[in-house]
C-alpha positions as CSV (number, residue, x, y, z in Angstrom):
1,X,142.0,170.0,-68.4
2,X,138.7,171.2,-67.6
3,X,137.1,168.8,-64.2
4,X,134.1,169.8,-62.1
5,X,134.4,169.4,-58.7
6,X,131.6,168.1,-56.7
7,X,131.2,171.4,-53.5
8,X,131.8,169.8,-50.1
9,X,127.7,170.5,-49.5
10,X,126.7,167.9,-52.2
11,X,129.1,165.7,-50.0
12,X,127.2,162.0,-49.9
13,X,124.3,162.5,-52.2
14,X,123.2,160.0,-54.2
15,X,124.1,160.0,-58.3
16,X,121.3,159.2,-60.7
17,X,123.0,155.3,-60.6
18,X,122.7,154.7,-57.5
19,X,126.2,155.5,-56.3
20,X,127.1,158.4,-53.8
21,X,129.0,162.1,-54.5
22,X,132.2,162.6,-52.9
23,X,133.4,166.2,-51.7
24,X,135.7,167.5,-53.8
25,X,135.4,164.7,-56.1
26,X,136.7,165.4,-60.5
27,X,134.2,165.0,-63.2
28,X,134.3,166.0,-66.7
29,X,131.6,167.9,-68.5
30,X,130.6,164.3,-69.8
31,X,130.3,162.2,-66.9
32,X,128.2,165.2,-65.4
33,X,125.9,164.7,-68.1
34,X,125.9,160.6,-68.2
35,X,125.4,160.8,-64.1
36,X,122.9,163.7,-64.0
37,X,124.9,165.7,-61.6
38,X,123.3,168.9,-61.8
39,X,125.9,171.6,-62.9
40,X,125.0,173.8,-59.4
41,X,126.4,171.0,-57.6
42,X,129.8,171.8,-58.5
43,X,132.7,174.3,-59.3
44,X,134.6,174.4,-62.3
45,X,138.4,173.7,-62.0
46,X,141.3,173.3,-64.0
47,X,143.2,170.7,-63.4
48,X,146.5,169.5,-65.1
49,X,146.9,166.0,-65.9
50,X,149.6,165.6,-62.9
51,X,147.9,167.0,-60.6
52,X,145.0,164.3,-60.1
53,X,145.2,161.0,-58.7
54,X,142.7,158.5,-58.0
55,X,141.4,157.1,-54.6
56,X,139.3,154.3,-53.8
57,X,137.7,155.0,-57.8
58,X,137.5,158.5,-56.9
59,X,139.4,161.4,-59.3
60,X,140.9,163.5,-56.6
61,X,143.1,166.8,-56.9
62,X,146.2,167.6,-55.0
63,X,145.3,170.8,-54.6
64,X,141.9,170.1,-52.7
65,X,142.0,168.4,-49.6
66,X,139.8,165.3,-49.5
67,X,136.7,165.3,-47.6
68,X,137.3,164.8,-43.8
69,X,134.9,162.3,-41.8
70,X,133.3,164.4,-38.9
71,X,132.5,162.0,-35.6
C-alpha cells in the first residue's frame, strides 16, 4: 500500500490541527490532504500491510528506524 513518510527534517513540526510530525511517521495520500502536510515534507513508500505497526498513535514501518531523541 502506498504511505508517505514524514523525512526526519520535518521531525516535530506542527500539523494544521495542532498536533506534531513524527520522523519517519506513515500517512496516506488522504490524511496528507485532511492534515495539510505539504507533499515536500515527505517520501513516498510502499509499505505492505505487515510491515507497519503502530506506536504511541503513530503508523510506523519496520523497515525505518523510529526517530532517535538527541540529548
Amino acid at each position: 500500500m502506498k504511505y508517505y513518510k514524514i523525512k526526519l527534517e520535518h521531525d516535530n513540526r506542527r500539523r494544521s490541527d495542532g498536533s506534531i510530525l513524527i520522523g519517519n511517521e506513515l500517512y496516506t495520500e488522504k490524511e496528507m490532504l485532511k492534515y495539510k502536510i505539504p507533499f515536500s515534507w515527505a517520501d513516498l513508500v510502499n509499505v505492505k500491510p505487515q510491515e507497519k505497526y503502530w506506536f504511541f498513535g503513530a503508523r510506523l514501518s519496520i523497515y525505518y528506524p523510529r526517530p532517535t531523541a538527541e540529548f
